[in-house]
C-alpha positions as CSV (number, residue, x, y, z in Angstrom):
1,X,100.6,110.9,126.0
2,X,101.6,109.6,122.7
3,X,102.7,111.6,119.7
4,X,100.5,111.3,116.5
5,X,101.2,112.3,112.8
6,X,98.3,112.0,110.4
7,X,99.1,111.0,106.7
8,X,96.9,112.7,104.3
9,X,95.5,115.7,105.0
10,X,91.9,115.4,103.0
11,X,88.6,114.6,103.8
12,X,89.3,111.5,105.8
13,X,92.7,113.0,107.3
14,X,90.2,115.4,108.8
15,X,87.6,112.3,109.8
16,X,91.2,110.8,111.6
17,X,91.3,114.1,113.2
18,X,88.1,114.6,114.7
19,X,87.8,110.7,116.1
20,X,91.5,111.4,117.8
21,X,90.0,114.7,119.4
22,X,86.8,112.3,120.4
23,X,89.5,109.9,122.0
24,X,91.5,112.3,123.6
25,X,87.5,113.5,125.4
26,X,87.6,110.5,127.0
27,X,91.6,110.1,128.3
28,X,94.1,112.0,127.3
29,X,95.9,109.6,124.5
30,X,97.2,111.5,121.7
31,X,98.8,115.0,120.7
32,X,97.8,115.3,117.0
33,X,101.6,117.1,116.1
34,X,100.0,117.7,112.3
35,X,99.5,115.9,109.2
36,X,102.1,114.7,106.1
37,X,100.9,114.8,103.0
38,X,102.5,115.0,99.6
39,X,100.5,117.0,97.6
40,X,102.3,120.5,96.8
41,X,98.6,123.0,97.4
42,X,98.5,121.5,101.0
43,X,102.3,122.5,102.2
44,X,102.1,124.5,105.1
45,X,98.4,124.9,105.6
46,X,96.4,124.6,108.9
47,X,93.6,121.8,108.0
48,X,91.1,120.9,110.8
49,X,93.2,123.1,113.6
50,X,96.7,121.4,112.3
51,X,99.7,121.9,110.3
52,X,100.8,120.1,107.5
53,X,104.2,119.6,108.6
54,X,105.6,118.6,105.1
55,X,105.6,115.9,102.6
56,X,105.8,111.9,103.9
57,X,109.1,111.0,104.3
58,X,109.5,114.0,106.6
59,X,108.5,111.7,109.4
60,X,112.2,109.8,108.9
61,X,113.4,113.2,110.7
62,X,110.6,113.1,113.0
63,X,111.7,109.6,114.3
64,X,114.9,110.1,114.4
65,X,114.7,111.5,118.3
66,X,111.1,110.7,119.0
67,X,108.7,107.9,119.3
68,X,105.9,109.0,117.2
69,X,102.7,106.8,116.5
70,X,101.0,107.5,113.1
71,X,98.2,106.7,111.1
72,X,97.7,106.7,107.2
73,X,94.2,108.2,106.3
74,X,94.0,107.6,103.0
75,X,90.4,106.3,101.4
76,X,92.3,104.8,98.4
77,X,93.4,101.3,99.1
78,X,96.3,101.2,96.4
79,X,97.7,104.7,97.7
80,X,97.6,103.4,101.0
81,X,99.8,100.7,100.0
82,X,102.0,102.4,98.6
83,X,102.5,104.7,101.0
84,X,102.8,101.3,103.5
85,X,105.9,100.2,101.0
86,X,107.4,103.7,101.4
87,X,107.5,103.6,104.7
88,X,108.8,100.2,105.0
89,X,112.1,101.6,107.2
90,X,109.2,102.9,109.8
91,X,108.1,99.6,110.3
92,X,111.5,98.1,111.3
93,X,112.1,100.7,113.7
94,X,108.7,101.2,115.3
95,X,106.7,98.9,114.9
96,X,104.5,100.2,112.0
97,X,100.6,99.2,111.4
């Protein structure tokens, strides 16, 4: 079973969620460990059944023992590329898409 991280923990965060919990109905793929997101009002909530485990570049310290496979559910195509160029040291190391 892989590890997953969810960036963004809105509405479509919690569309990423359900369709991983839909997957995981089928085979047993994916353990959802909770959702980055920057925005301050979200820190440390439960949204959709997971944590928000902290702000986006808290997945450096996630990575640095684990192999953890993550997806970026953001609607907004220029946030999502930006958050692509933040995390350009992710795709180095593991492969990022």
């Amino acid at each position: 079973m892989k590890d997953m991280i969810i960036i963004g923990a809105g509405d479509f965060g919690r569309e990423v969620a359900w369709l991983i919990e839909d997957i995981n109905k089928r085979q047993m793929t994916y353990r959802v460990l909770g959702y980055l997101d920057d925005a301050n009002c979200v820190q440390g909530q439960t949204v959709h059944n997971y944590k928000v485990l902290g702000k986006i570049e808290f997945l450096k310290s996630l990575c640095d023992n684990n192999e953890v496979c993550c997806v970026i559910a953001m609607q907004d195509t220029i946030a999502r590329k930006l958050i692509v160029e933040r995390l350009d040291w992710f795709s180095k190391c593991y492969h990022f898409r």
